[in-house]
ZAGU-103325 format. One record per residue (C-alpha): residue number from 0; z, x, y; residue in three letters. Coordinates in steps of 0.1 Angstrom, whole numbers, always signed. Example, Ala and Ser with C-alpha at 12.3 -4.5 7.8 and 13.67 -1.06 7.14 Angstrom:
2
{k 0&pz +78&px +123&py -45&r ala};
{k 1&pz +71&px +137&py -11&r ser};
END
This chain:
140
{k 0&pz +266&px -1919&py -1147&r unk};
{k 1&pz +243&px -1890&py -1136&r unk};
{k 2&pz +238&px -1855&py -1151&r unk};
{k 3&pz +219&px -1843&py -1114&r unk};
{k 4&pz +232&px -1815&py -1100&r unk};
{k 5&pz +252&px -1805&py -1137&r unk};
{k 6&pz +244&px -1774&py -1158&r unk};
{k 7&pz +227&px -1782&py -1194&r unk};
{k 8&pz +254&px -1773&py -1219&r unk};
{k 9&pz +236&px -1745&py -1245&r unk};
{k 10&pz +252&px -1731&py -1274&r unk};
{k 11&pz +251&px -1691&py -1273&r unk};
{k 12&pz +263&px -1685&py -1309&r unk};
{k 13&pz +231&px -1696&py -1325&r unk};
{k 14&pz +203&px -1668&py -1323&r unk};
{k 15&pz +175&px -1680&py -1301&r unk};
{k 16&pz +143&px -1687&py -1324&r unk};
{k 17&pz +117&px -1661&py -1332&r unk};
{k 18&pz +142&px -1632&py -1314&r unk};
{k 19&pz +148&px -1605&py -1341&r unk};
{k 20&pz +168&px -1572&py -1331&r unk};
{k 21&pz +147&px -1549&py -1345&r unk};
{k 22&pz +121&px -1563&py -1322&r unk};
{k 23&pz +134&px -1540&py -1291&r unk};
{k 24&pz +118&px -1511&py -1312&r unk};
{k 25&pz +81&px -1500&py -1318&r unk};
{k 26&pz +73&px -1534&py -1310&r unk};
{k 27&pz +84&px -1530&py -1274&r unk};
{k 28&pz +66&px -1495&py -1271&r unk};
{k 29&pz +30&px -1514&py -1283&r unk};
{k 30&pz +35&px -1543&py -1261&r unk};
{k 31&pz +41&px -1524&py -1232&r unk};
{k 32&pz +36&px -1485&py -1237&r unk};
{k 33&pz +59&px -1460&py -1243&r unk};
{k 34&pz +76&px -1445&py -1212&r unk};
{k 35&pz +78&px -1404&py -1213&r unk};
{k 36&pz +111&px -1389&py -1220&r unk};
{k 37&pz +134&px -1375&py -1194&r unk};
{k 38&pz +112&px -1343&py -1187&r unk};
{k 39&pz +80&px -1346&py -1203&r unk};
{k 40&pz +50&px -1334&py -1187&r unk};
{k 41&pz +26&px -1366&py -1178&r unk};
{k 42&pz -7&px -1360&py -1192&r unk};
{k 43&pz -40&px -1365&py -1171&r unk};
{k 44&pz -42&px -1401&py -1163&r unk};
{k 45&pz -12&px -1415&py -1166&r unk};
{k 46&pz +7&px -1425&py -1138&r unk};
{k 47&pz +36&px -1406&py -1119&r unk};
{k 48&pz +71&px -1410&py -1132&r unk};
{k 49&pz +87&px -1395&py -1105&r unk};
{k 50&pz +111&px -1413&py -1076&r unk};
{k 51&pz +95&px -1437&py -1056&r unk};
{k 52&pz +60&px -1436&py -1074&r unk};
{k 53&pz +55&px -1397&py -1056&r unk};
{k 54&pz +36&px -1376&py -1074&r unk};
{k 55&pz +51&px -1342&py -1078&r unk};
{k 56&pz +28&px -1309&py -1064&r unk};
{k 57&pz +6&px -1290&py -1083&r unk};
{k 58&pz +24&px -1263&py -1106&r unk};
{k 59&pz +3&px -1235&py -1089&r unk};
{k 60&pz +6&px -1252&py -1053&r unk};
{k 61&pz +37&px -1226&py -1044&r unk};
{k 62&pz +13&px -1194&py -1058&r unk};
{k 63&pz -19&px -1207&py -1037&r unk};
{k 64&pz +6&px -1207&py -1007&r unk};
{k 65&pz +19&px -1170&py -1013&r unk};
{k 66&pz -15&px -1156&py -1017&r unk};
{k 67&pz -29&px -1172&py -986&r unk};
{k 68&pz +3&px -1153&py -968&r unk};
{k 69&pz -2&px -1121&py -987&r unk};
{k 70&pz -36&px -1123&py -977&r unk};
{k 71&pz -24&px -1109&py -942&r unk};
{k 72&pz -16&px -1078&py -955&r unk};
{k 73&pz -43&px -1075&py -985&r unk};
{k 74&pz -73&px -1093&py -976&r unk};
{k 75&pz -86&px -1097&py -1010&r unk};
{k 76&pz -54&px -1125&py -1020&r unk};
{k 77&pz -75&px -1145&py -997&r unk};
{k 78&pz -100&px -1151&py -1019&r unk};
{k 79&pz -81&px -1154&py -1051&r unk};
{k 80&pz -60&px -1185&py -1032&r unk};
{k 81&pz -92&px -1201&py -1024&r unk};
{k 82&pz -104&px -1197&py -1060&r unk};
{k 83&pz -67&px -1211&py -1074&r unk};
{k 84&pz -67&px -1237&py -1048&r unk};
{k 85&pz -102&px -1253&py -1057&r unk};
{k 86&pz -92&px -1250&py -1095&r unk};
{k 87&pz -66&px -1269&py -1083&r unk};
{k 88&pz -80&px -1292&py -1066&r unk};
{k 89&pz -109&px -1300&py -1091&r unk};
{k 90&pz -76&px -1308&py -1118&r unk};
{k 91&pz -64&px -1331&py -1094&r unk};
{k 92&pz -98&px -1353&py -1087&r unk};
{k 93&pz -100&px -1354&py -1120&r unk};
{k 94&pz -72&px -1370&py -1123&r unk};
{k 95&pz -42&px -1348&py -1126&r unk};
{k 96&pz -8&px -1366&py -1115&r unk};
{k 97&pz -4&px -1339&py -1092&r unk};
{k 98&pz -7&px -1344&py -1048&r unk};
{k 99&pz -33&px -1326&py -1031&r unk};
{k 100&pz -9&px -1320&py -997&r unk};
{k 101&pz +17&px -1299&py -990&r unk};
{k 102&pz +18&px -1263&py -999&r unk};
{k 103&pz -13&px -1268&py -1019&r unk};
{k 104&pz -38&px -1281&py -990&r unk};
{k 105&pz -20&px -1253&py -966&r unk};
{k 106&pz -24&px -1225&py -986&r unk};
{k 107&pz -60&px -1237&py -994&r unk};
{k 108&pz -70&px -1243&py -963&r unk};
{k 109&pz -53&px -1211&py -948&r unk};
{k 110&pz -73&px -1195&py -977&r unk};
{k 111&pz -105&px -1208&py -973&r unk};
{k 112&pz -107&px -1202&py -937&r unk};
{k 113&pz -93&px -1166&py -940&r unk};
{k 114&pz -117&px -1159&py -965&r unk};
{k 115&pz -148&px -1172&py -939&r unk};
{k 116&pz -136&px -1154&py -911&r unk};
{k 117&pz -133&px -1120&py -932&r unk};
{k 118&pz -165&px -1122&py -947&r unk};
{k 119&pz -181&px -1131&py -904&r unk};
{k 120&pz -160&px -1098&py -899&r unk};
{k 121&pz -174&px -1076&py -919&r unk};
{k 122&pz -209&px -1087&py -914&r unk};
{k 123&pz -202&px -1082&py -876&r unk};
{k 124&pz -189&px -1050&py -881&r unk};
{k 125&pz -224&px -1037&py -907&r unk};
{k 126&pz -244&px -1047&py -877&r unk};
{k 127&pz -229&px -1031&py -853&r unk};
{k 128&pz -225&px -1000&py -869&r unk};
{k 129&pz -266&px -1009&py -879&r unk};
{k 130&pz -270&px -1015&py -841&r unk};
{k 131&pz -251&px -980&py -831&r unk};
{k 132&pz -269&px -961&py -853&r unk};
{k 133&pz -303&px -975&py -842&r unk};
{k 134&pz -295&px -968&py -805&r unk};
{k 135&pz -285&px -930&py -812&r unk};
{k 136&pz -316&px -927&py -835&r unk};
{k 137&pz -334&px -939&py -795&r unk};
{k 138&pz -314&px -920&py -774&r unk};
{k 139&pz -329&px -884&py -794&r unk};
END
């Protein structure tokens, strides 16, 4: 008679050897690291433990947006955006678990270019007010 294709008969009550209990604690954590508890902050480094590997935005990614759209009104949030949004940025290439997208890249973007077309503004506007005055000073 044959035992192919039949099950191999083990006996569950005896404790497998070398398997202790206790071993599921700090042993567990050493051999393959500790997770972070249920809403820690990851430090810099470690990898996301958010849904689906995503990294969550930047804490100051909703503020860099605002300024960029305050910046319509008062100019000068323009370039406070563009300042937060680098800072930002810098954290994150230096390896922040944080995505550089979403309201972060908008509001820097919208920031950074803001900021460049204020700053041609003005400069247009000082020379023509240099030009102006340079052809009144000809016409006397």
């Amino acid at each position: 008679m044959s035992d192919y294709g039949q099950q191999p008969q083990q006996n569950y009550s005896q404790p497998t050897p070398g398997y202790q209990p206790q071993d599921l604690g700090q042993g567990y954590d050493q051999q393959y690291g500790a997770q972070p508890q249920y809403g820690a902050q990851p430090q810099y480094g470690m990898q996301p433990q958010y849904g689906y590997g995503v990294p969550a935005e930047h804490p100051q990614a909703q503020t860099v947006l605002i300024l960029s759209i305050v910046g319509f009104v008062v100019g000068i949030t323009w370039f406070i955006g563009w300042y937060m949004g680098a800072q930002a940025k810098k954290e994150i290439e230096a390896g922040a678990p944080y995505r550089f997208d979403g309201n972060l890249k908008v509001g820097y973007m919208l920031s950074k270019i803001m900021s460049i077309v204020s700053i041609v503004s003005v400069a247009l506007i000082i020379l023509f007010f240099i030009a102006a005055i340079a052809l009144g000073m000809s016409l006397y």
